[in-house]
N, C-alpha and C positions, 0 to 999 in steps of 0.2 A: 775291319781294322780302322777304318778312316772313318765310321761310324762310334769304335768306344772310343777314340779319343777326340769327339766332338761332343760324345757327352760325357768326360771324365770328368771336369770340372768346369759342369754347367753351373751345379748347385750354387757353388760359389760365385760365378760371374753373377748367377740372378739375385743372389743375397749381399753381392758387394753394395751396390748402390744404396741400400737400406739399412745399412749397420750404423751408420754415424746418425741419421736421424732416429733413429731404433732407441737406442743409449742415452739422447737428448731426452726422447719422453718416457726412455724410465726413470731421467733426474738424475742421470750422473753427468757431473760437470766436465767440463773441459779438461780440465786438470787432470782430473781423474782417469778419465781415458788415455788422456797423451800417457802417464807414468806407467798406466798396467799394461800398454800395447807397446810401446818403445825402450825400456829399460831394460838392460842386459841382452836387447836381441841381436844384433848387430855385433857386438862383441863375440860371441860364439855361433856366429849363422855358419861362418867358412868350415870349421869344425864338426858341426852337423852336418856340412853338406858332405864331405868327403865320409862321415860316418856313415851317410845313407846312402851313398852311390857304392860303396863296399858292400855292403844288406843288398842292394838287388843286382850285385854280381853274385855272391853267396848263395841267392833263395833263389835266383831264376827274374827277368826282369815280369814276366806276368804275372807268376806272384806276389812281386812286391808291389804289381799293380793292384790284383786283387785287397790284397794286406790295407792299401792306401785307400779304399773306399770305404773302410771303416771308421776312421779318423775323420775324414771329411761328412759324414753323417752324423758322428758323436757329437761335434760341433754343434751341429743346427738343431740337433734335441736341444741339446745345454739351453742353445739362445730360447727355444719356445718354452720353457719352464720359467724363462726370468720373469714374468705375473707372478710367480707362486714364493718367489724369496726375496721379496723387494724390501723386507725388514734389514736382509743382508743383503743388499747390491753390491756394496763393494769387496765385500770377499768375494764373494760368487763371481765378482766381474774379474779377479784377478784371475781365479782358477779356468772361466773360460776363454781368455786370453793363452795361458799354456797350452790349453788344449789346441785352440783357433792356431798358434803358430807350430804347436807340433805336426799339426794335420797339414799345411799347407808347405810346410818344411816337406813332409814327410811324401804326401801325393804329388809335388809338384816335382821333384828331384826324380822318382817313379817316373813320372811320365816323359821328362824331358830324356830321362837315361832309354827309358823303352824306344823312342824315337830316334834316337842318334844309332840306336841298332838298326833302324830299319833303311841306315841311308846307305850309299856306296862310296869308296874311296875320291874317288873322281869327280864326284859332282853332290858334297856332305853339303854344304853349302846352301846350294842351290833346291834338293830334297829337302833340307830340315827346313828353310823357310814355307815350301808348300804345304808341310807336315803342320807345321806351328800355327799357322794361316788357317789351317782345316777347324783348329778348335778356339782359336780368337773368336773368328769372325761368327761361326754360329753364338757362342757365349757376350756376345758382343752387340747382336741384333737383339738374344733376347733380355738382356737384362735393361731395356730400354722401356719392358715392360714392367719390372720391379713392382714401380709406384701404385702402377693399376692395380698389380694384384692384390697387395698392401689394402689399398680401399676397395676394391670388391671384397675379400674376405672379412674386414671388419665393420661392411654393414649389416645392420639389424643385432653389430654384437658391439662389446668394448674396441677399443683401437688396439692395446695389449693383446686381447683375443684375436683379435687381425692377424698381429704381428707373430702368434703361435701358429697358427695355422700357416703361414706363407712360408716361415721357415722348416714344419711340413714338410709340406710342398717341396721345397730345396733338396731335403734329406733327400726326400722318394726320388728325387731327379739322378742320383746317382745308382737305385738301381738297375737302368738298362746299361750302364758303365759294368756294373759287375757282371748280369747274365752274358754282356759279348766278352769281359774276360775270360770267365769260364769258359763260353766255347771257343776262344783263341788259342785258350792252354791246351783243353783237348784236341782243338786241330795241329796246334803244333806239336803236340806227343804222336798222334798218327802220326803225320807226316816225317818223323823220327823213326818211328817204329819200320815203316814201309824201306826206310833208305838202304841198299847194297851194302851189306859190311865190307870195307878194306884193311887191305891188311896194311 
């Protein structure tokens, strides 16, 4: 447990550092970026959020953990294609923007809801900040490494080709998040299955 959610949104932690200079050398301006990543999000973020913490009462909160490792890999394909439609940056930058805040809407609200299940009356507080703590801090150490990786993979290639491969790299980081979902689901359906019926 304290294993997928130190890698649920590693991807992310090691890809945050990288995005703002990522976007500089593919030539979109300032501007540009400020308008396609802040406009209209904030306005309906509350709205979403209560839409999506209903979806993983609904589906099961593992599932909708599984569900959310989707989104968050969609993302990082998007970003390692940007070499290949730099004629369109700025559409392309708008629609993976959507994407980028649906995914983060969408897995972050998952994980914080799957977490708050796993705490006790008495001491939610005190559990959820150890919980929370478990997936900072590794996402935290490693995205310190970002940069490096960044220029290891874009020697002997383009710096674009770098920046394809690393976010790669990102996606794949989210599937040991999903193999320990799976067998969390499975272990908590045994664990169901096994229990004393009452009447």
């Amino acid at each position: 447990m304290l294993a997928m959610i130190s890698f649920y949104q590693l991807g992310d932690y090691v890809s945050g550092p990288m995005r703002n200079p990522f976007y500089h050398d593919l030539g979109l301006s300032k501007d540009v970026v400020g308008s396609r990543t802040r406009v209209g999000w904030h306005d309906r973020h509350d709205r979403r959020h209560r839409r999506r913490r209903v979806r993983a009462v609904r589906f099961g909160y593992l599932w909708t953990l599984i569900a959310g490792v989707h989104p968050q890999e969609s993302r990082h394909r998007e970003l390692r294609h940007a070499r290949m439609v730099q004629p369109r940056i700025v559409r392309w930058f708008g629609a993976v923007m959507f994407v980028d805040n649906f995914g983060i809407g969408f897995a972050g609200v998952a994980l914080v809801t799957y977490m708050s299940t796993l705490t006790s009356v008495g001491y939610t507080a005190t559990q959820y900040a150890l919980l929370s703590s478990t997936y900072t801090y590794v996402g935290k150490f490693t995205k310190g490494f970002s940069g490096v990786m960044v220029e290891h993979f874009a020697a002997g290639r383009t710096l674009l080709d770098g920046y394809a491969l690393f976010f790669i790299t990102c996606g794949v980081a989210g599937v040991p998040a999903l193999v320990l979902c799976l067998v969390l689901a499975r272990a908590t359906h045994r664990a169901r299955a096994v229990q004393p019926f009452s009447v």
